[in-house]
N, C-alpha and C positions, 0 to 999 in steps of 0.2 A: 537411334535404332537403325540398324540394317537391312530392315524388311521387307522382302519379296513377293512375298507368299501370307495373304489374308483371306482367313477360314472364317465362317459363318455359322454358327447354331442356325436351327433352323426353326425350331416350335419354342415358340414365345421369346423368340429372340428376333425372328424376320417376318413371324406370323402367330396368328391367337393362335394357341391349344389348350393348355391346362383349362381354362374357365369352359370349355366345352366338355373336358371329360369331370369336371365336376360338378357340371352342369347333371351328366348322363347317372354320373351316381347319385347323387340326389334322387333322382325319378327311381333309380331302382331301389333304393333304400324305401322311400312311399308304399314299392309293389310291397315290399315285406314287412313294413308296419303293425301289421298285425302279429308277428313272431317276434320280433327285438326292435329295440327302441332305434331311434337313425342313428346317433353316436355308438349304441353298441356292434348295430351291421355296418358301419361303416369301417370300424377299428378292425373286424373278421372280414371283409373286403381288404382291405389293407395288409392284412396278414396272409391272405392267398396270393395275392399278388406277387408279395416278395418271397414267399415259397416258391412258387411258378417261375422266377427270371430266369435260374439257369434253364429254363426248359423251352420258355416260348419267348423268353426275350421280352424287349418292352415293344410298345404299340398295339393298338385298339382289336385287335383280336387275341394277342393273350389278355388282356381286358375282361373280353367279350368272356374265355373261358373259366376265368376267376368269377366273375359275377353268377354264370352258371353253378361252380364246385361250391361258390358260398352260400347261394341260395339252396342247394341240395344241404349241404351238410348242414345248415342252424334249421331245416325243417327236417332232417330225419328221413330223407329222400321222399316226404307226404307230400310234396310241391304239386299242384295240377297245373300236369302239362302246359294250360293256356298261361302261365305265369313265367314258364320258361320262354316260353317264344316271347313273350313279351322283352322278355329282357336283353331277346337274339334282337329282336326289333329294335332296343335301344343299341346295342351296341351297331347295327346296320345303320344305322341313322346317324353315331357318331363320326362313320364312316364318309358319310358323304354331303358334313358339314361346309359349310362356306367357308374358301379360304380370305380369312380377315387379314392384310399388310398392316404390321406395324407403322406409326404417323415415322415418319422420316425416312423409313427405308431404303425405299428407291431411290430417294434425293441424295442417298449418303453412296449408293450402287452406280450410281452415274456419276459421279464425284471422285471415287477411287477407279475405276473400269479404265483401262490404260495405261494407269500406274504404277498398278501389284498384279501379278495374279489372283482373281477371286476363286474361292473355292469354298462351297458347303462341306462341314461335316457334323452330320447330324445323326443320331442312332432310334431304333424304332424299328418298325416292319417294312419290307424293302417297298413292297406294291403300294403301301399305302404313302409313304414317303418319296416316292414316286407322282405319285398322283398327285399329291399335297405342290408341289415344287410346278409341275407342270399347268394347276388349276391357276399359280400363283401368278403365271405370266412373268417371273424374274430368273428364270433359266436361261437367258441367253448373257446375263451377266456375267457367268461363270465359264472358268475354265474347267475345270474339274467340280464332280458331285460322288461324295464318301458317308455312304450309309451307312453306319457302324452298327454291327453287335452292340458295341458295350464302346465307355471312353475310358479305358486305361491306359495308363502308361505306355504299354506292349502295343495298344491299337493305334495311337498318335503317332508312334516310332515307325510304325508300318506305313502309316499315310505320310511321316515326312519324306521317308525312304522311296516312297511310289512319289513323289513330288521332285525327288532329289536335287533336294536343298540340306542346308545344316540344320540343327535347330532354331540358332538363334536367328536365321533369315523366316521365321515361321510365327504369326499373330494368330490366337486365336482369341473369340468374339463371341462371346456368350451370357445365360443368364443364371448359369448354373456355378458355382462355385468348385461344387464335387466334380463334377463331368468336365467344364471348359477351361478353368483355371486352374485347381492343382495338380491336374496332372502333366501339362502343359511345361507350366514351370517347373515341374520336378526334371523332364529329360530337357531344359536350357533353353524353350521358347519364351514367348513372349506372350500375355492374354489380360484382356481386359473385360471387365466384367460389366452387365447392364444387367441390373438388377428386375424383375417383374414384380407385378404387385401379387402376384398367385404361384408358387409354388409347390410342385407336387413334395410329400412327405420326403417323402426316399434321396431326394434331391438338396433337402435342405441340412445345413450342417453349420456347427456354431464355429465357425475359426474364422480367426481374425488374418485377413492374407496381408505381409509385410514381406514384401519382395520387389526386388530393383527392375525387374522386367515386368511389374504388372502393374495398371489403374484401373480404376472405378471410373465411371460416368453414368450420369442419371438416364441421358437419352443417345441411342444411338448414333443422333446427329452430333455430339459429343466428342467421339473420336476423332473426326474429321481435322480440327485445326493442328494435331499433332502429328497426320498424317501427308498431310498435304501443304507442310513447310516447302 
């Protein structure tokens, strides 16, 4: 590998997320207990959600608005009002959860720093991803930080293009197979995948990846002996 340039996921790839925001659904699936079962409001949470991407994007405030438009619509807008706020509560609270480092991290962040360039790209809501990165105390690892929209194809091509390097000078590092890996390899990089125990739905996808530019490793620390030949 010719690699210059090593990119980072960032939620549950360099820090917890998923188990917090399904943590927070849990708690709101309880407030509505009483109108639908947990698996049934959980499956109509899920389904507002992924109506809402093109509009709010991913991250804890279009979240926050799904859990609202779902709790309205499975009651018939009859919801009292102290139920909604309850729910703003929860998602405020999502908000300004502790950032958890993945075991190896850092250890793997000072091991390559010097090397490659590091660079996050991660997608989500700008402030809150912000915030997240800054709580984390691993922002000075980096050379660059790319917030994305979305991980397609078109948006990888833009950050290599703002990097300007080739593709195949370009690693990415993730726990996402849809997001960090196939698209990756589709315009000629290179991505390895580290798998989490908790995966959000939307994220998760049955394909088997068999391609020359890409591994599997179970822990971050993983990477490292094939990097650092």
């Amino acid at each position: 590998m010719n690699i210059k340039v090593i990119a980072f996921d960032a939620d549950d790839t360099l820090w917890i997320n998923e188990p917090y925001f399904q943590e927070t659904e849990t708690k709101f699936c309880a407030l509505l207990e009483d109108y639908l079962p947990h698996h049934t409001l959980a499956k109509e949470l899920f389904k507002t959600e992924i109506q809402n991407l093109p509009l709010y994007g991913y991250g804890v405030k279009g979240f926050m608005l799904s859990m609202i438009e779902t709790a309205l619509r499975v009651t018939d807008n009859t919801l009292a009002i102290e139920v909604l706020e309850k729910a703003i509560v929860y998602g405020k609270e999502l908000l300004e959860k502790p950032i958890e480092i993945l075991d190896g991290v850092e250890d793997v962040l000072k091991a390559l720093k010097g090397s490659y360039r590091l660079v996050v790209a991660t997608k989500g809501d700008l402030l809150d991803q912000e915030r997240k990165l800054k709580k984390s105390g691993l922002e000075h690892y980096f050379h660059h930080i790319e917030i994305m929209s979305d991980k397609q194809e078109a948006d990888y091509r833009k950050l290599i293009k703002h990097l300007d390097i080739p593709p195949g000078e370009f690693l990415m590092i993730g726990n996402s197979l849809k997001s960090d890996v196939m698209p990756v390899l589709a315009i000629g990089g290179h991505a390895i995948h580290i798998p989490y125990h908790t995966t959000w739905a939307h994220e998760q996808v049955e394909h088997h990846v068999e391609h020359v530019n890409f591994r599997h490793v179970d822990q971050i620390t993983g990477i490292l002996p094939s990097l650092l030949k």
